[in-house]
C-alpha positions as CSV (number, residue, x, y, z in Angstrom):
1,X,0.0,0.0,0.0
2,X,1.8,2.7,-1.3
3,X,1.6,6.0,1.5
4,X,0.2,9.4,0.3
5,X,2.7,11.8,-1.2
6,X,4.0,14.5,1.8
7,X,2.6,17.8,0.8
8,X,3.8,21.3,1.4
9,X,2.3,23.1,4.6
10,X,1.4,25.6,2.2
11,X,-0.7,22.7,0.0
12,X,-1.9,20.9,2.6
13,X,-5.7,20.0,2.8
14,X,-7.5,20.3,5.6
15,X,-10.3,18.8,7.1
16,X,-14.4,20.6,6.2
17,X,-15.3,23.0,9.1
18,X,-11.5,23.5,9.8
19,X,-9.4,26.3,8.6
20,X,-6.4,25.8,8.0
21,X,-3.6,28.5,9.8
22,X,-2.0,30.3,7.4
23,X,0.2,33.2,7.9
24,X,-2.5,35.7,9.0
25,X,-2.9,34.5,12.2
26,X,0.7,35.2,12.6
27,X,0.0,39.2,11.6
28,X,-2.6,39.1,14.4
29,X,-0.3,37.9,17.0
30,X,2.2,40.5,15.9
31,X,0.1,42.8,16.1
32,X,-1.6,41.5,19.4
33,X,1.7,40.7,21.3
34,X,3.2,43.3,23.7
35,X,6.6,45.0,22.5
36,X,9.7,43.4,24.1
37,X,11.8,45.8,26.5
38,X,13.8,48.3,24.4
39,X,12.6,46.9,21.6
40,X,10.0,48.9,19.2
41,X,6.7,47.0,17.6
42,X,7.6,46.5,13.8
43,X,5.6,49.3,11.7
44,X,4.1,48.9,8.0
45,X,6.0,49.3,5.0
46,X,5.6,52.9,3.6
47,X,3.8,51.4,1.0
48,X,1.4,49.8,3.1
49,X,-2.0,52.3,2.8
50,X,-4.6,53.0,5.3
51,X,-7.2,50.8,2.8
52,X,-4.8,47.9,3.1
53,X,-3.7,47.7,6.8
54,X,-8.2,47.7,7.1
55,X,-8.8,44.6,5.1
56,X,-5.7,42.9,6.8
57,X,-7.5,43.2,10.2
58,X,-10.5,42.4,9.5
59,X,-9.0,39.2,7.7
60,X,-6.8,38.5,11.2
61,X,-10.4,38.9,13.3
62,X,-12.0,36.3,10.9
63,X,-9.6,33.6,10.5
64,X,-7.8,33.5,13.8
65,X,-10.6,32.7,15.6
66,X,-9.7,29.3,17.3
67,X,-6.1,29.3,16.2
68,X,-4.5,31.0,18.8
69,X,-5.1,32.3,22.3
70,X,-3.3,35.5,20.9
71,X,-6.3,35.6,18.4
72,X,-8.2,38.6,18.3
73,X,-12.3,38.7,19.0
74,X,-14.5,39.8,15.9
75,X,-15.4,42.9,17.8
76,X,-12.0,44.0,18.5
77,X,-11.3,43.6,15.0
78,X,-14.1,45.8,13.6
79,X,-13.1,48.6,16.3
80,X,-9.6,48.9,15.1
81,X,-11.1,48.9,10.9
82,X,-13.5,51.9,12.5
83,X,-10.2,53.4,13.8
84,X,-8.1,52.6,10.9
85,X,-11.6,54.4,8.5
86,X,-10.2,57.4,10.4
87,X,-6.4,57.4,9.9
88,X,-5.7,59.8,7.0
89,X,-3.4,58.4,4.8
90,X,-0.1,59.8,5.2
91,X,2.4,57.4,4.1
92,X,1.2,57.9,0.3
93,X,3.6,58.5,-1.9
94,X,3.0,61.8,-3.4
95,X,3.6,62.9,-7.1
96,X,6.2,66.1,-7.1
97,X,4.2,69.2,-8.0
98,X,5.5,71.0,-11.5
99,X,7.8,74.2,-11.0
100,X,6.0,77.3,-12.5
101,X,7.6,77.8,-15.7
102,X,9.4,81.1,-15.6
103,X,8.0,84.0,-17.4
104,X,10.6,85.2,-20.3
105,X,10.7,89.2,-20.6
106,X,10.0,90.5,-23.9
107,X,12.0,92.6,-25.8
108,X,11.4,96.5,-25.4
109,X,9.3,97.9,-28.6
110,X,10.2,100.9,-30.7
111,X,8.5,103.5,-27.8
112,X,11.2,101.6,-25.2
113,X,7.7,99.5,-23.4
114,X,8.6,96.2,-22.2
115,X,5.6,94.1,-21.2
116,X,5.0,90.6,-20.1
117,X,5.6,88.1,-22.7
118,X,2.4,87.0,-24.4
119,X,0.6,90.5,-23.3
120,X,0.4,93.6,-24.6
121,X,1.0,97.3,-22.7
122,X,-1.6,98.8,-21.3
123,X,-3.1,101.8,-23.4
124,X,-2.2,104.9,-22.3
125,X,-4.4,107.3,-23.9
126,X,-4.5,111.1,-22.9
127,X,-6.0,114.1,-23.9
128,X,-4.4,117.7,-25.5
129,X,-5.9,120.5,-24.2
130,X,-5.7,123.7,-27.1
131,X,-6.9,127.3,-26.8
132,X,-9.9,128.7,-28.5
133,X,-7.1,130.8,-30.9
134,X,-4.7,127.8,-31.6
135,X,-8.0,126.1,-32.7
136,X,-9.1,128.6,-35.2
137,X,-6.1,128.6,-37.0
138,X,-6.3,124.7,-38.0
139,X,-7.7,123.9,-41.5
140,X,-8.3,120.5,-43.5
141,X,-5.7,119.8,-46.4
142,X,-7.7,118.4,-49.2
143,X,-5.2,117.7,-52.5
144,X,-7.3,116.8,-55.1
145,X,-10.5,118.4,-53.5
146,X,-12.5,115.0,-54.2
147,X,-16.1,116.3,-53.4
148,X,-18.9,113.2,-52.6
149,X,-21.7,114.3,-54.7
150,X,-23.8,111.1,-54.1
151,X,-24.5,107.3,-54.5
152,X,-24.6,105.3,-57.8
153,X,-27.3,102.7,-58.4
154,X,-24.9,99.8,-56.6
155,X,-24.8,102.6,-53.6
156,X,-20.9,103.2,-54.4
157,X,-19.8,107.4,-53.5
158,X,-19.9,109.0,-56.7
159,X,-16.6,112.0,-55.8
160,X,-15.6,114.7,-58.6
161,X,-12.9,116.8,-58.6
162,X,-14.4,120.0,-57.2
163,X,-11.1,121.8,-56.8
164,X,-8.3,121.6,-58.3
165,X,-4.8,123.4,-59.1
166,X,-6.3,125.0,-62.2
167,X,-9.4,127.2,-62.7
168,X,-12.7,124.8,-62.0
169,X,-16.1,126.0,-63.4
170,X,-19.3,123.8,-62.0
171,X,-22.9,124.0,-63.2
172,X,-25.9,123.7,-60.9
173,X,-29.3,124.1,-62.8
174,X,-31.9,123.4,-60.8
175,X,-33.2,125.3,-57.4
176,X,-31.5,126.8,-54.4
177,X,-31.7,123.4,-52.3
178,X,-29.8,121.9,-54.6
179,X,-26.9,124.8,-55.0
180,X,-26.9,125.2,-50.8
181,X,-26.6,121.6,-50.5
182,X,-23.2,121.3,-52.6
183,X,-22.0,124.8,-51.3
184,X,-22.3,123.3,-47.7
185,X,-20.3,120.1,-49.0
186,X,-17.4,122.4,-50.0
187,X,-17.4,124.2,-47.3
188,X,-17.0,120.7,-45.5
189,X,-14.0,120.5,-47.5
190,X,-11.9,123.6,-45.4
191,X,-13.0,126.4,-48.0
192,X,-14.1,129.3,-48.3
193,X,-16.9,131.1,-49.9
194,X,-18.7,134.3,-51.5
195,X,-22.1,133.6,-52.6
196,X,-23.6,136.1,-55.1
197,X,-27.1,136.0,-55.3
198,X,-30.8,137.8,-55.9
199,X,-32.3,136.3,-52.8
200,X,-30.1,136.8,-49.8
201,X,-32.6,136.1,-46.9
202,X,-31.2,132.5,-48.0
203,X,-27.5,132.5,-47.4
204,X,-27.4,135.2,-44.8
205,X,-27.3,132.7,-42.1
206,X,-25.9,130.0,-44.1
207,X,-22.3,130.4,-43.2
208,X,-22.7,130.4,-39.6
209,X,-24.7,127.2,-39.6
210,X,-22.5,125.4,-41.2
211,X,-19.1,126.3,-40.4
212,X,-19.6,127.6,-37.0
213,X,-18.1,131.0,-37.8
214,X,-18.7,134.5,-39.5
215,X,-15.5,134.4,-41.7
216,X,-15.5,132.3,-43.5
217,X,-18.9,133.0,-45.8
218,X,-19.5,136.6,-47.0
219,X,-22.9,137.0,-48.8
220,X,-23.4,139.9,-51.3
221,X,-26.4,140.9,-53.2
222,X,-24.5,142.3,-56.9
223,X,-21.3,141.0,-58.1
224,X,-17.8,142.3,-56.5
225,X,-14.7,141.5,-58.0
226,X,-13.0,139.0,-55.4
227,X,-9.3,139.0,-54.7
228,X,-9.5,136.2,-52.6
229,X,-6.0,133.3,-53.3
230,X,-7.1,129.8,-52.6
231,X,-4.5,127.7,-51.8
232,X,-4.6,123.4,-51.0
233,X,-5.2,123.7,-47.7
234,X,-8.2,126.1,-47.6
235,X,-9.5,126.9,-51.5
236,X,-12.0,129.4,-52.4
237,X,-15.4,128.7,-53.8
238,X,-17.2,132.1,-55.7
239,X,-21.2,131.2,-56.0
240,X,-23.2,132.9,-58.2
241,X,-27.2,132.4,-57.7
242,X,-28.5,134.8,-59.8
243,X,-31.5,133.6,-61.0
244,X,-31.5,131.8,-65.1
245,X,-28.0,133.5,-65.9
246,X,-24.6,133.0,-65.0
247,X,-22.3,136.7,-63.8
248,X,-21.9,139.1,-66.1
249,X,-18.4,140.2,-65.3
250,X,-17.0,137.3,-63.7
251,X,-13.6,137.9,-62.1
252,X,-10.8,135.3,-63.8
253,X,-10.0,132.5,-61.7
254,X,-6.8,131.5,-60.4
255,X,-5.8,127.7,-58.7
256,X,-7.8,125.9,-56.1
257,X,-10.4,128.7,-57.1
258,X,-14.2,127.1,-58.2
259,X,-16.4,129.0,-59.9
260,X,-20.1,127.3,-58.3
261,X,-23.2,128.5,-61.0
262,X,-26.5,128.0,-59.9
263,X,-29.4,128.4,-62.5
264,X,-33.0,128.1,-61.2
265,X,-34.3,127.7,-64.9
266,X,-32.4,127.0,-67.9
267,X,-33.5,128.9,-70.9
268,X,-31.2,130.2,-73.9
269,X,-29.3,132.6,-71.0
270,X,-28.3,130.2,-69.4
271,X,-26.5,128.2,-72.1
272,X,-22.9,129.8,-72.2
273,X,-23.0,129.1,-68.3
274,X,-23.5,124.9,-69.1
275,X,-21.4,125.5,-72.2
276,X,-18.4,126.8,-70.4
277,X,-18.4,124.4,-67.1
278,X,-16.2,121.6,-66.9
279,X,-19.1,119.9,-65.0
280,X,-22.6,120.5,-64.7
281,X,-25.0,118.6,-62.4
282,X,-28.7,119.1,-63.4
283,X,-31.5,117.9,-61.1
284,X,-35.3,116.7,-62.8
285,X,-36.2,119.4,-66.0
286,X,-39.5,119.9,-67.7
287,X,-39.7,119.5,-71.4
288,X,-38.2,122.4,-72.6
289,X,-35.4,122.8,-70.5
290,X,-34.5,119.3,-71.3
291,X,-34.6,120.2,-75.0
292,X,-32.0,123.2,-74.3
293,X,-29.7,120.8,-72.2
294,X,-29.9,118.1,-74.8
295,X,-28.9,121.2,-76.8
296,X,-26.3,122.8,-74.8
297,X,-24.3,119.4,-74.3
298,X,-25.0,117.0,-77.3
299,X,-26.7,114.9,-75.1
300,X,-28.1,111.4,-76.8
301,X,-32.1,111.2,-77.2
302,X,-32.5,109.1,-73.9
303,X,-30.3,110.9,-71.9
304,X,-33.1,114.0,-72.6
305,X,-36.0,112.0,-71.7
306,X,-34.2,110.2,-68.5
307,X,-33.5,114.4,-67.6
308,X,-37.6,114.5,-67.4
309,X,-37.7,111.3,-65.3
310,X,-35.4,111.6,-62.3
311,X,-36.8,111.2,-58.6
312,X,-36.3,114.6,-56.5
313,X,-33.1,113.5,-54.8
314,X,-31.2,112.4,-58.3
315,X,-28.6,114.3,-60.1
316,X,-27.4,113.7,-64.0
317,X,-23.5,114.1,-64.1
318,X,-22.0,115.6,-67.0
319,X,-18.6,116.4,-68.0
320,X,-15.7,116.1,-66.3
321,X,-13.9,114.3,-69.3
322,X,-16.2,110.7,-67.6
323,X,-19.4,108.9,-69.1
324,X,-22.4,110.9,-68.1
325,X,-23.4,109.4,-64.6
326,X,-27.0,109.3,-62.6
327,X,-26.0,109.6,-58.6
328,X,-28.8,109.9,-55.4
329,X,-27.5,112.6,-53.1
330,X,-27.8,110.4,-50.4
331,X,-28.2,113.5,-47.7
332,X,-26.8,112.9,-44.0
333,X,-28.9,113.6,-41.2
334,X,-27.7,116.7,-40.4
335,X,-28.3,118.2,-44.3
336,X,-31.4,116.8,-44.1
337,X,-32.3,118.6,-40.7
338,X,-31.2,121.8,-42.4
339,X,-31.8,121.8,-45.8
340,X,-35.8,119.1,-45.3
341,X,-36.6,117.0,-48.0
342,X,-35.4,116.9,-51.8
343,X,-37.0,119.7,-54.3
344,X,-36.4,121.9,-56.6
């Protein structure tokens, strides 16, 4: 009869209803038996966390019941997991916090600042205080004197030339809302005026309005000769409204000087006046004085019945060496304030 292989302690089988001791009872009695003198009770690896030295006891408690007289009670077991619950875990290994990544200066600009990297300055914005006279004295320089006279169809600024380094002669024929409203657009410009005219109760107070000041529109009710330079910076703009002809003795013109023509009707009088202007804007005419226009200017059949169509705030663009040109003058909210609604 051949006797059963020897097995390991660690292998060996062990009766039903008996457990077999294993090395936790040995933790427990550790745990359980009083330190030696002078010698210290052996503590927990540092790995060894609060979560683990809990299951360990409660596994001592449960298997060491009837192993050992050094075996703990289940109660005394589940007192020290309560009290474990509590310990906070200090002997976790904590991950190294990252070093704040040092901030690199940035270069001074071309004013000298030197901000934080990635940021820009601070604005510094101030204010220049100026006296009444130092403010008088400053003007708008306007080369080319490019003058918005309106909108084309597609709503693109229609601008013409309204002053330039030679003599400039411009037509207006149609009423006095129409030659205020391109006077005050010049005057926007930095220039300044001498209005001509049958009907000063009109212009009296136009010059203050729209400049602010007394000097820079005179108003005279017969024509003067005017000696008056224009220069770039502030040109000079001579307006003659003197009914359905142009001046009589019209003083010559020098550079940045326009010569601003108003006609309330057109009739043969007024022809050398749109004969002799490099540009002549003409709001809605009646029959005949589209025939005299078509006339005057060689204009082509449908221009002269278009001339008898046009909406009150329209202007027909001749001249000035471009294809003849329909604009809306588009007014702002302050012309419109001043100068009401479109007419003739």
């Amino acid at each position: 009869m051949t006797s059963a292989t020897p097995q390991p302690p660690e292998y060996a089988t062990q009766p039903a209803g008996q457990t077999a001791p294993g090395p936790a009872p040995q933790v427990a009695r550790q745990a359980e038996a009083p330190a030696a003198e002078g010698t210290q009770a052996p503590k927990p690896p540092p790995a060894v966390t609060a979560s683990l030295v809990l299951r360990s006891a409660a596994h001592a408690g449960t298997v060491a019941t009837a192993a050992s007289p050094f075996a703990l009670a289940a109660p005394a077991a589940e007192a020290i997991a309560d009290e474990l619950v509590a310990i906070p875990d200090t002997t976790r290994v904590q991950p190294p916090r990252p070093s704040p990544v040092p901030e690199r200066p940035r270069p001074p600009d071309v004013n000298g600042h030197r901000g934080r990297a990635g940021r820009l300055d601070r604005l510094r914005v101030g204010s220049h205080m100026v006296s009444p006279a130092a403010l008088s004295r400053m003007g708008f320089a306007v080369p080319g004197g490019g003058l918005v006279v309106g909108a084309d169809r597609r709503q693109r600024p229609v601008s013409v030339r309204f002053f330039r380094p030679e003599p400039t002669k411009i037509t207006v024929v149609g009423g006095a809302w129409a030659g205020q409203l391109i006077a005050f657009r010049a005057l926007a410009m930095g220039a300044r005026a001498a209005v001509v005219t049958v009907e000063p109760s009109i212009w009296n107070s136009f010059g203050e309005w729209a400049t602010k000041r007394t000097d820079r529109v005179v108003v005279w009710n017969q024509e003067r000769p005017v000696a008056v330079a224009g220069t770039a910076a502030q040109p000079t703009l001579l307006v003659y409204d003197l009914g359905v002809a142009g001046p009589a003795t019209p003083p010559p013109l020098g550079p940045w000087q326009t010569q601003l023509t108003v006609l309330r009707e057109l009739d043969h009088a007024g022809v050398p006046s749109v004969q002799e202007g490099h540009l002549v804007l003409l709001q809605r005419l009646d029959g005949a004085e589209a025939g005299v226009a078509g006339t005057a200017l060689r204009l082509p059949e449908h221009s002269v019945g278009f001339l008898q169509l046009m909406a009150d705030d329209m202007l027909a663009v001749v001249g000035g060496g471009a294809a003849d040109q329909y604009v809306w003058l588009t007014e702002t909210d302050v012309e419109r304030t001043y100068f009401g609604d479109p007419r003739r």
